[in-house]
Every structure is written in structure tokens, then in C-alpha cells.
C-alpha atoms as an extended CHARMM CRD file, in Angstrom:
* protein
*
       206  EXT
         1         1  UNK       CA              0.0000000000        0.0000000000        0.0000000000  PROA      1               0.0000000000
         2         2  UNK       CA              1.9610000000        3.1360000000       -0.6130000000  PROA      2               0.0000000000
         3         3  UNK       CA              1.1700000000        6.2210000000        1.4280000000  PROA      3               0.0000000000
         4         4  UNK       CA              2.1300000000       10.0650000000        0.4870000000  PROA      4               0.0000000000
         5         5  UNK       CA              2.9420000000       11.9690000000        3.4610000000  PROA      5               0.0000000000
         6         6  UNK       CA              2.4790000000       15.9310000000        3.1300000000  PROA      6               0.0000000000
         7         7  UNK       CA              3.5600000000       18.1060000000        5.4870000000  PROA      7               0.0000000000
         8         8  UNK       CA              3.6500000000       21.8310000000        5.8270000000  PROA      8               0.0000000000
         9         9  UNK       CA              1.5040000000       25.2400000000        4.7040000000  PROA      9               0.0000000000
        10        10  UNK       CA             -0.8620000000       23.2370000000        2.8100000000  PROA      10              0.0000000000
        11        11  UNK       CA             -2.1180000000       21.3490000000        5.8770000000  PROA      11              0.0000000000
        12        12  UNK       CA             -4.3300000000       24.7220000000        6.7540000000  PROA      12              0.0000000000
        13        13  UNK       CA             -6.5200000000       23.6220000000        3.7850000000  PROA      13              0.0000000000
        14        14  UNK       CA             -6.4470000000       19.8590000000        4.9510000000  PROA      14              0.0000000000
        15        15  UNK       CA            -10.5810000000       19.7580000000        6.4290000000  PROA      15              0.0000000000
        16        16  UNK       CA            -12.7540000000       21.7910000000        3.5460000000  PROA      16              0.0000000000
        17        17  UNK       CA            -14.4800000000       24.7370000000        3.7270000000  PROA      17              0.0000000000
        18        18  UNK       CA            -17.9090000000       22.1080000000        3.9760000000  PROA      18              0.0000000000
        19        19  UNK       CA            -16.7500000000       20.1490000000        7.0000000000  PROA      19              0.0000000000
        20        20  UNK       CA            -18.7950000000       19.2040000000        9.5200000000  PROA      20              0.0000000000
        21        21  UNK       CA            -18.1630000000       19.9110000000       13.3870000000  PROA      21              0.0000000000
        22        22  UNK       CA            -18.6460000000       17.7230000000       16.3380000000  PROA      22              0.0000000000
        23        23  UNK       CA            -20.7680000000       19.4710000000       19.1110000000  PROA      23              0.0000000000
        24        24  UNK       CA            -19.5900000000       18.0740000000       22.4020000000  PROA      24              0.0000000000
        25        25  UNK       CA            -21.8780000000       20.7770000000       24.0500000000  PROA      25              0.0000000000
        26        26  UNK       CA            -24.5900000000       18.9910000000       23.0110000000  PROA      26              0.0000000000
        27        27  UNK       CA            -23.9590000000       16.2380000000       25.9020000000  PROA      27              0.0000000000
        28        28  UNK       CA            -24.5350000000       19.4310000000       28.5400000000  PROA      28              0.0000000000
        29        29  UNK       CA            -23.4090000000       18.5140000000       31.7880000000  PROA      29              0.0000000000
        30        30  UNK       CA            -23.6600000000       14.8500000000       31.4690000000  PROA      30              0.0000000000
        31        31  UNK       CA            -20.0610000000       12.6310000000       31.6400000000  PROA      31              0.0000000000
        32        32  UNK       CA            -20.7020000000        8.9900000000       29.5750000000  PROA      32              0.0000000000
        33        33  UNK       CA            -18.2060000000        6.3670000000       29.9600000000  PROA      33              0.0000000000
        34        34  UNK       CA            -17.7730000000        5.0590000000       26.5800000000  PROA      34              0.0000000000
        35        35  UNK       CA            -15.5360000000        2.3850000000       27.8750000000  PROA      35              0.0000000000
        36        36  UNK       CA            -16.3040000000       -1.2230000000       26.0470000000  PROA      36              0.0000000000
        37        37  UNK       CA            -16.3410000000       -2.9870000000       29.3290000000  PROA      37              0.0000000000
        38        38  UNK       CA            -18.9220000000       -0.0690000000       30.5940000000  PROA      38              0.0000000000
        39        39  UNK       CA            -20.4530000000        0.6310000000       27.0140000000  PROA      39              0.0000000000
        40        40  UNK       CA            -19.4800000000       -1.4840000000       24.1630000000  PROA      40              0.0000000000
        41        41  UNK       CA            -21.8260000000        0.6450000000       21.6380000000  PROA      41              0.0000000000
        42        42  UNK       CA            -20.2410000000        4.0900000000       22.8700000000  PROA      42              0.0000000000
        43        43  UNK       CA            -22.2620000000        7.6450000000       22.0200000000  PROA      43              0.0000000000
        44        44  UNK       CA            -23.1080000000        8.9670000000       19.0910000000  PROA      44              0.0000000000
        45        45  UNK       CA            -22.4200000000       12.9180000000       18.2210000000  PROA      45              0.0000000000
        46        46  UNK       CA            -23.2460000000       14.2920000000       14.6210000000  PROA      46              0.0000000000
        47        47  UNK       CA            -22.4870000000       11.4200000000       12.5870000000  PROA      47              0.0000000000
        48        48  UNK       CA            -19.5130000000        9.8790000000       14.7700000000  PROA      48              0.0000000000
        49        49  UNK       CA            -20.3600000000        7.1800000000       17.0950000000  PROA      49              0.0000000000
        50        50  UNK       CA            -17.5000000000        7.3920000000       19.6810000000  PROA      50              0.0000000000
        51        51  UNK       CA            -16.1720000000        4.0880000000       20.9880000000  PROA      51              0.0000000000
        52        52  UNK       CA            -13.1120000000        3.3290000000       23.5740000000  PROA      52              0.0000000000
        53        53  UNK       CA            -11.6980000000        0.1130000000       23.7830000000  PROA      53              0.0000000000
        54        54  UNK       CA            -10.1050000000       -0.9760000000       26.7520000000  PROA      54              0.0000000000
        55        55  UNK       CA             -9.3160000000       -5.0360000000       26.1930000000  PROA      55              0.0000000000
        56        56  UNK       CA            -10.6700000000       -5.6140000000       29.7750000000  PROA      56              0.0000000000
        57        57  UNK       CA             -8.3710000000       -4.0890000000       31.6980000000  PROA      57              0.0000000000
        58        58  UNK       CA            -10.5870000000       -1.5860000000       34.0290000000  PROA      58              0.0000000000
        59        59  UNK       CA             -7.2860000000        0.5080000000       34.5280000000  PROA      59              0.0000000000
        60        60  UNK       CA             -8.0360000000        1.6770000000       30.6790000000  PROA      60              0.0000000000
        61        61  UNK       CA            -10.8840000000        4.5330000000       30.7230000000  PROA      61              0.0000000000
        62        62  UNK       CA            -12.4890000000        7.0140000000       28.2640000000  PROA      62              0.0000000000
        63        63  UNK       CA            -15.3080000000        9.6380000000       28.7060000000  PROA      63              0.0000000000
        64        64  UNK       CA            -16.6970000000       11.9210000000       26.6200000000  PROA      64              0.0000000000
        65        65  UNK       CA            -18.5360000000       15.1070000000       27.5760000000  PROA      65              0.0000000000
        66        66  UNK       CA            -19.4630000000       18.5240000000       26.2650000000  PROA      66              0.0000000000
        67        67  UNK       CA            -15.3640000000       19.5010000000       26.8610000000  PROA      67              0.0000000000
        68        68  UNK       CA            -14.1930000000       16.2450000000       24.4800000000  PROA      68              0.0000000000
        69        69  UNK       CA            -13.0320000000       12.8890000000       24.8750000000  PROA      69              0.0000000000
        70        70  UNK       CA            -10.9250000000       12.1610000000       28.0200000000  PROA      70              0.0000000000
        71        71  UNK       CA             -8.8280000000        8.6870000000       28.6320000000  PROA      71              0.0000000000
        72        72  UNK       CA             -6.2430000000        6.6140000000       29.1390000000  PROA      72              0.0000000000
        73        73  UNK       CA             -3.4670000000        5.6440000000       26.4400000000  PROA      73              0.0000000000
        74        74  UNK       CA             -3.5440000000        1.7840000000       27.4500000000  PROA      74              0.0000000000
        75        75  UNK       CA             -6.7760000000        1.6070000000       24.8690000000  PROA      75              0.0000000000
        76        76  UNK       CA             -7.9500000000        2.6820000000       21.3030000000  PROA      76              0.0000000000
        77        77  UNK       CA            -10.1930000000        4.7980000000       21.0890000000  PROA      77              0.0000000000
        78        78  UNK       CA            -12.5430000000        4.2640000000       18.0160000000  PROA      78              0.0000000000
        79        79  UNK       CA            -14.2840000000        6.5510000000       15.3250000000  PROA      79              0.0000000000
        80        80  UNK       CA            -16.9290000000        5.1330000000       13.3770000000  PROA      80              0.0000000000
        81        81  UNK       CA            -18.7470000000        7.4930000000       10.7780000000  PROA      81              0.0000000000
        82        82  UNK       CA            -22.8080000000        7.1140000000        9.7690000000  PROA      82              0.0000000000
        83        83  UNK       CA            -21.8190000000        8.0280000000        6.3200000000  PROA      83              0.0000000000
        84        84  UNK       CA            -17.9370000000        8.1950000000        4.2650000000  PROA      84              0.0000000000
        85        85  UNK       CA            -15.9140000000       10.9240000000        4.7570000000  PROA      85              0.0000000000
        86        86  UNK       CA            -12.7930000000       12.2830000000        3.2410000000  PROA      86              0.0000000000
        87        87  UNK       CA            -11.3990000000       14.4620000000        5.7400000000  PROA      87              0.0000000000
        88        88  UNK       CA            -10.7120000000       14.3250000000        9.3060000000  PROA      88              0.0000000000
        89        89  UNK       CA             -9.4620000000       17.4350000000       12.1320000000  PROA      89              0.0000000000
        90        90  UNK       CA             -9.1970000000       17.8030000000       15.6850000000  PROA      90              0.0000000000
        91        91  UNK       CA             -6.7620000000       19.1930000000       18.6240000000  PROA      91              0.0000000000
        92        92  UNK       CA             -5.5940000000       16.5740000000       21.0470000000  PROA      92              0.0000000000
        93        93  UNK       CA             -3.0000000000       16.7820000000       24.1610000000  PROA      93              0.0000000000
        94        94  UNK       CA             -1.3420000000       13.9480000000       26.0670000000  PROA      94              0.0000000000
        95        95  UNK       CA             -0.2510000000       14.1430000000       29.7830000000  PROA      95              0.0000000000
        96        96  UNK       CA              1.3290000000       14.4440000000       32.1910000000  PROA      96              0.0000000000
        97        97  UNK       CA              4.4950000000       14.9320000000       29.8800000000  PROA      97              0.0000000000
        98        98  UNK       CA              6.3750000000       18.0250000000       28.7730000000  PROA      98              0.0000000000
        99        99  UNK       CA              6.4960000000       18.3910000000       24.6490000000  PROA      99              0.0000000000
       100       100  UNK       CA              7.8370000000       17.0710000000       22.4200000000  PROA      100             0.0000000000
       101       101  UNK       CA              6.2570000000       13.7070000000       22.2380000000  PROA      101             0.0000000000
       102       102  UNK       CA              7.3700000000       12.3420000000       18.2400000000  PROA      102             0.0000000000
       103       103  UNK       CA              4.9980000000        9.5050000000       18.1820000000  PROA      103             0.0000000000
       104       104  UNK       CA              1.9850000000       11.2580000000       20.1960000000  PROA      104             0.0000000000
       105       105  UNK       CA             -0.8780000000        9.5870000000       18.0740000000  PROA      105             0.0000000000
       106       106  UNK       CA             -0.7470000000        6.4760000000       16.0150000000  PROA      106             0.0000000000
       107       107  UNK       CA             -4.3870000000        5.7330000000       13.6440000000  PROA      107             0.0000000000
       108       108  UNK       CA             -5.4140000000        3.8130000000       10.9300000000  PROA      108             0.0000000000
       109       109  UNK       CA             -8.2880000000        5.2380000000        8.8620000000  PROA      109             0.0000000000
       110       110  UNK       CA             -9.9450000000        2.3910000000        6.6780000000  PROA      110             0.0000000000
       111       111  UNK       CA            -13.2950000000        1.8730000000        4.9860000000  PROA      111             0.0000000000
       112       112  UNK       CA            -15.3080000000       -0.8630000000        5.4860000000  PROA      112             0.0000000000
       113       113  UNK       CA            -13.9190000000       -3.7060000000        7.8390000000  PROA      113             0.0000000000
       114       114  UNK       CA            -10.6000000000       -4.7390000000        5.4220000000  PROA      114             0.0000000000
       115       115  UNK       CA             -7.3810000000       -4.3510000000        7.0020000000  PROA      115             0.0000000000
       116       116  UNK       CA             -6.2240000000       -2.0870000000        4.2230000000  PROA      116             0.0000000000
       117       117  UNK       CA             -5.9160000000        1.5410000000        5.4830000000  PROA      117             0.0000000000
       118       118  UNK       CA             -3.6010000000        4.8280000000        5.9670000000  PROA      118             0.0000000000
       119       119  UNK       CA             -1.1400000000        4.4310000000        8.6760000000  PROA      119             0.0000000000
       120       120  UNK       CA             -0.1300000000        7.6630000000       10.3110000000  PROA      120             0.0000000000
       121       121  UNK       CA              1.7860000000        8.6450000000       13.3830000000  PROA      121             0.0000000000
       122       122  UNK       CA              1.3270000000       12.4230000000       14.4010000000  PROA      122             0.0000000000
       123       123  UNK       CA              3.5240000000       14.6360000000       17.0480000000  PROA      123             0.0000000000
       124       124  UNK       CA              2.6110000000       16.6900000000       19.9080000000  PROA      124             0.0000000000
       125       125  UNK       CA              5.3360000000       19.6860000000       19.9920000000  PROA      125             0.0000000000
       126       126  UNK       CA              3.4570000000       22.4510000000       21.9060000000  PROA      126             0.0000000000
       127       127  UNK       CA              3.1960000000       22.8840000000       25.3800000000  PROA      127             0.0000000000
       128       128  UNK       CA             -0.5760000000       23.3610000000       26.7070000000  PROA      128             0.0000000000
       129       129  UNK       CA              0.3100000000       25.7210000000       29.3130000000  PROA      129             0.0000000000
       130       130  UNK       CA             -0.3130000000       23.1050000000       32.0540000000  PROA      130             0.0000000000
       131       131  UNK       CA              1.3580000000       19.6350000000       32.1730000000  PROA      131             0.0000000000
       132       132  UNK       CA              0.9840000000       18.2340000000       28.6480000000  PROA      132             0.0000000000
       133       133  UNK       CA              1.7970000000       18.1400000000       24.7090000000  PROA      133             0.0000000000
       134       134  UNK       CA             -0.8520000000       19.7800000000       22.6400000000  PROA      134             0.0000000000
       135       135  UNK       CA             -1.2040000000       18.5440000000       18.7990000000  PROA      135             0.0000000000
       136       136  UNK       CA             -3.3000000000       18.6720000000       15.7990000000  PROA      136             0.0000000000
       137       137  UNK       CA             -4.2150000000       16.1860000000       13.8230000000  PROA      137             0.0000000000
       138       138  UNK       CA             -5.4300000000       16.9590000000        9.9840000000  PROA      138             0.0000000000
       139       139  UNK       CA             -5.7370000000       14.2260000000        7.3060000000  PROA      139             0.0000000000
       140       140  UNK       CA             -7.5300000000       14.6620000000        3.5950000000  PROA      140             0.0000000000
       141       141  UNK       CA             -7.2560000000       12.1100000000        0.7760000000  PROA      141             0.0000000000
       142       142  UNK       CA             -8.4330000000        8.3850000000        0.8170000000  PROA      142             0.0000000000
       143       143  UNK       CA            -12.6630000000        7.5340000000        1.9880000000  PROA      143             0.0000000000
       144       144  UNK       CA            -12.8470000000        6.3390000000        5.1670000000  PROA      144             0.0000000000
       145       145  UNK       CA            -15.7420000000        5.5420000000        7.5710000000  PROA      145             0.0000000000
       146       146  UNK       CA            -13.4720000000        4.1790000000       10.5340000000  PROA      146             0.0000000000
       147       147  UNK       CA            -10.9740000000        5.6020000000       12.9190000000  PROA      147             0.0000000000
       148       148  UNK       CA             -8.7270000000        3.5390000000       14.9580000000  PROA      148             0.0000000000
       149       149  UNK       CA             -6.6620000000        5.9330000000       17.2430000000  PROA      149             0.0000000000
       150       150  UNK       CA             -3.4350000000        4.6450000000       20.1580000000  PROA      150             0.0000000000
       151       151  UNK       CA             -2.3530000000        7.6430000000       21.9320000000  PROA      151             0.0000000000
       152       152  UNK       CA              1.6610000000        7.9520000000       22.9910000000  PROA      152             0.0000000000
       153       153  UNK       CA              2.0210000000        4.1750000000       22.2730000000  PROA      153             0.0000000000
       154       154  UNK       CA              5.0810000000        3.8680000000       22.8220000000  PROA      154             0.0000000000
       155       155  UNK       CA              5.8430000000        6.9780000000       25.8340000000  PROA      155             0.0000000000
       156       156  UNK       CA              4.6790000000        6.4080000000       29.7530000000  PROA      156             0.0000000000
       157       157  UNK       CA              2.1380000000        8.6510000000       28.9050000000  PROA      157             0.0000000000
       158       158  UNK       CA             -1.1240000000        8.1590000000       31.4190000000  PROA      158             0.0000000000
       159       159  UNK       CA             -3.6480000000       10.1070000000       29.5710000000  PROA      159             0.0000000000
       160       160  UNK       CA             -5.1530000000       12.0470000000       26.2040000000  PROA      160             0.0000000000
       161       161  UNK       CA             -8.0570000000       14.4110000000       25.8280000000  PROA      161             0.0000000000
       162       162  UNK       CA             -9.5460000000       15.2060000000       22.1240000000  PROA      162             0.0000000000
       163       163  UNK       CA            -11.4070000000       18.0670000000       21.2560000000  PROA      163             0.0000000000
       164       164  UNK       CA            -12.4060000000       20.6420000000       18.1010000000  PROA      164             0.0000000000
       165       165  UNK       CA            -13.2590000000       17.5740000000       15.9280000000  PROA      165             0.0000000000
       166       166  UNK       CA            -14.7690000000       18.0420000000       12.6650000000  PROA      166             0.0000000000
       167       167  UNK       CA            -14.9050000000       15.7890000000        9.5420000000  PROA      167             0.0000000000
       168       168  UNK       CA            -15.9930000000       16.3650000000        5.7760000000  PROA      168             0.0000000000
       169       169  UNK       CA            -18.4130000000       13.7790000000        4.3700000000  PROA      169             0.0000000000
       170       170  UNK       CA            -17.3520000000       12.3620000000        0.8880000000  PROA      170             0.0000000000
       171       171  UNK       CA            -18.8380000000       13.7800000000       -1.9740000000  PROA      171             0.0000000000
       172       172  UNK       CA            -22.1590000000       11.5290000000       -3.2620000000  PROA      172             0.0000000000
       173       173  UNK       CA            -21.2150000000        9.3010000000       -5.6210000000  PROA      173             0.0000000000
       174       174  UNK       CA            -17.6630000000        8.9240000000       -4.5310000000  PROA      174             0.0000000000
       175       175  UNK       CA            -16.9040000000        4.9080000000       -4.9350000000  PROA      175             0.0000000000
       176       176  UNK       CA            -13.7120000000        4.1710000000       -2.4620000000  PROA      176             0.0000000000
       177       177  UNK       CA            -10.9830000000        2.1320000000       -4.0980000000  PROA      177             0.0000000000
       178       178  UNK       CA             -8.4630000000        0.6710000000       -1.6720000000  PROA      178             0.0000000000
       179       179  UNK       CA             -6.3510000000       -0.1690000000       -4.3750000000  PROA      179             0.0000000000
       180       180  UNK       CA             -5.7810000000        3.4370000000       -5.3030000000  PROA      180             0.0000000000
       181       181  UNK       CA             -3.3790000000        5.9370000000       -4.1020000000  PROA      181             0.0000000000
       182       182  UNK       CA             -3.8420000000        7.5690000000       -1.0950000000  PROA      182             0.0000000000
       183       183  UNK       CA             -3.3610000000       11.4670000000       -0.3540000000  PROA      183             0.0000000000
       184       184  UNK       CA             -2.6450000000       11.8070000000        3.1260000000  PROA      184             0.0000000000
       185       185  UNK       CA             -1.8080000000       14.8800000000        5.6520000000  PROA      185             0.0000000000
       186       186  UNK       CA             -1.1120000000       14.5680000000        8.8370000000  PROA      186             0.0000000000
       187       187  UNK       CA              0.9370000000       16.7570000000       11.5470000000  PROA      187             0.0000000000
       188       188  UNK       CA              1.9540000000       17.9710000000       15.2630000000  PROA      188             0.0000000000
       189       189  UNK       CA              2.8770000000       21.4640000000       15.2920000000  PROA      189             0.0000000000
       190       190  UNK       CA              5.9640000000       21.1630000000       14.1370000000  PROA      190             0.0000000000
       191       191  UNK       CA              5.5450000000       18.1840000000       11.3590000000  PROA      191             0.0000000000
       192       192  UNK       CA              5.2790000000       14.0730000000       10.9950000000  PROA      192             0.0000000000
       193       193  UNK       CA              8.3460000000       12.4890000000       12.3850000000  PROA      193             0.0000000000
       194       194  UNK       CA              7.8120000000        9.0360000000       10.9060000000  PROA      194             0.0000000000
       195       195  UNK       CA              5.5540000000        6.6600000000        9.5390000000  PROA      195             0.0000000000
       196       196  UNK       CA              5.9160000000        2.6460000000       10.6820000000  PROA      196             0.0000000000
       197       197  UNK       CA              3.2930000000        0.2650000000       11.2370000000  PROA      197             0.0000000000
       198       198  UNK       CA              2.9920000000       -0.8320000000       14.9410000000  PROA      198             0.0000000000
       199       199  UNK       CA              2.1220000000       -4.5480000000       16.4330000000  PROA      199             0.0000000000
       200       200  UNK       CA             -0.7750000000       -3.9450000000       18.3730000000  PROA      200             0.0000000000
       201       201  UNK       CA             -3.6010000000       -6.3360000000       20.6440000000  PROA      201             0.0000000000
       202       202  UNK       CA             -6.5090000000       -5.3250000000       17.9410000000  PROA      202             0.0000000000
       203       203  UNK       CA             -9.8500000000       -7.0570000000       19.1720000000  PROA      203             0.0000000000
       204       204  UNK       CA            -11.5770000000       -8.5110000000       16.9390000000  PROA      204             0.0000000000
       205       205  UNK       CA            -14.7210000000       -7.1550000000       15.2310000000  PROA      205             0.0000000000
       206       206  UNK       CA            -13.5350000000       -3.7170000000       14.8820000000  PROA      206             0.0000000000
């Protein structure tokens, strides 16, 4: 599968003009665990049904409320999309740990339930004022209905909150081909460090 990695200016044109944004205010003060131990089928916000799985180890956690997602980096946490979509944006931090952290997020975007998707990792190179790394991740290219996210993999890195989400649905009529190449952009603040595909405990039926 080959995979074109962009980085730079043109990443501030990565999410179109037509994307759609994620209103976490919408949950209003309530907190769900979306935890697949506590709530296999997660919660479901403007198209994106928001799953976290924690391979049954209660230590792994994830919440979302109307401030984002919240959790711990021993789990995935999942994106699954009502219709395809083309383009994908949101902030994201990871903490306790001062920046930079090279291989902050690692996700595969696929459609459909193959194994063939885009691989990317994304850094976190900007302090958040507090205790953490703050990045952004921003991808455009390839149809995908599925978001499999690991947060600081591969750093002692307790925790991740996501938030400013917002994804553009594919244009109707657009037929994915897996075979095809793949435009992809992804970055931290200051760029993509590397691209490797990890070993990971998947479960199955994802």
C-alpha cells in the first residue's frame, strides 16, 4: 500500500471549507463512559459514534462530555462514521508529559472492515500551558468511515483528551478504491516524524 505523506503550509486547507463539526456541548453537563467494558456501543455525536476500547483491563478509561473525549493511552479509542468521509481534524493533548512527544498519536483510517488503510503517526510539539503536549491532527485524501486511534504508544504517557473535531463527508457518488493511491496529511505542530506500522492487541470485530 503506498502512502504520500504531506507536510507543511498546505495542511491549513487539509478539512474543507464544507466540513462538519462535532458538538460536544450537546452532551450538557452529562459525563458517559464510553468504555467497552462499561459501554461497548459508545455515544453517538453528529455522525460519529464514539467508541473506547479498553481489552478488559478496568485501569483503561475514556469519557466523553461537552469539553471532548478524556482517557487513558492503554486503549484505542474508536471513530466510526454514519456516512464516508474524506477528511478528518481535531486538537488533542497527552499528559502528564512536557512536549515534544514524536509519536503522540498512532491511527489507521480504513473503509469498510478490510485491514487495508492509511497508517499515520502524528507529534505533539506544543506545550498546553499546564502539564501536557498539545497537537493537531489533519488528514484529507483516501474515503474512510473508521478511525482507529493509540495515543503515545510507545511513551509512559497516562492520559489524552480530544477536542475541536470536525470531519468532511465524501462527496455523493464517490466509490472508495483501496487499491488506489492515497493522499494523506497529517501533523503535530511542528511536522510528521515518521511513519511505521505498529504490532498492536486489535480485538476482533472492529
Amino acid at each position: 500500500m503506498k502512502r504520500i505523506i504531506l507536510v507543511g503550509a498546505l495542511l491549513v486547507q487539509a478539512v474543507a471549507l464544507h466540513a462538519i463539526p462535532v458538538d460536544f456541548s450537546a452532551l450538557g453537563a452529562a459525563t458517559v463512559d464510553i468504555s467497552s467494558s462499561v459501554n461497548p456501543d459508545g455515544t453517538t455525536l453528529d455522525g460519529v459514534t464514539f467508541r473506547y476500547v479498553d481489552f478488559g483491563d478496568l485501569n483503561n478509561f475514556a469519557t466523553i462530555s461537552s469539553l471532548g473525549v478524556t482517557g487513558s493511552n492503554g486503549g484505542s479509542l474508536i471513530l466510526d462514521f454514519s456516512a464516508p468521509a474524506t477528511a478528518l481534524s481535531f486538537s488533542f493533548t497527552v499528559f502528564p508529559f512536557a512536549p515534544p512527544v514524536a509519536e503522540a498519536i498512532y491511527a489507521t483510517l480504513r473503509f469498510g472492515t478490510g485491514d487495508t488503510g492509511v497508517d499515520v503517526i502524528v507529534p505533539a510539539s506544543l506545550s498546553d500551558g499546564y502539564d501536557g503536549a498539545l497537537g493537531s491532527f489533519s488528514y484529507s485524501g483516501s474515503t474512510f468511515n473508521h478511525v482507529e486511534m493509540y495515543f503515545a504508544y510507545d511513551e509512559p504517557l497516562p492520559y489524552f483528551s480530544v477536542d475541536t473535531l470536525s470531519y468532511e463527508p465524501a462527496p455523493v457518488g464517490l466509490v472508495p478504491d483501496a487499491s488506489s493511491t492515497i493522499g494523506l496529511m497529517a501533523m503535530g505542530f511542528v511536522g510528521l516524524v515518521g511513519v511505521r506500522r505498529f504490532v498492536v492487541p486489535k480485538p476482533q470485530g472492529l
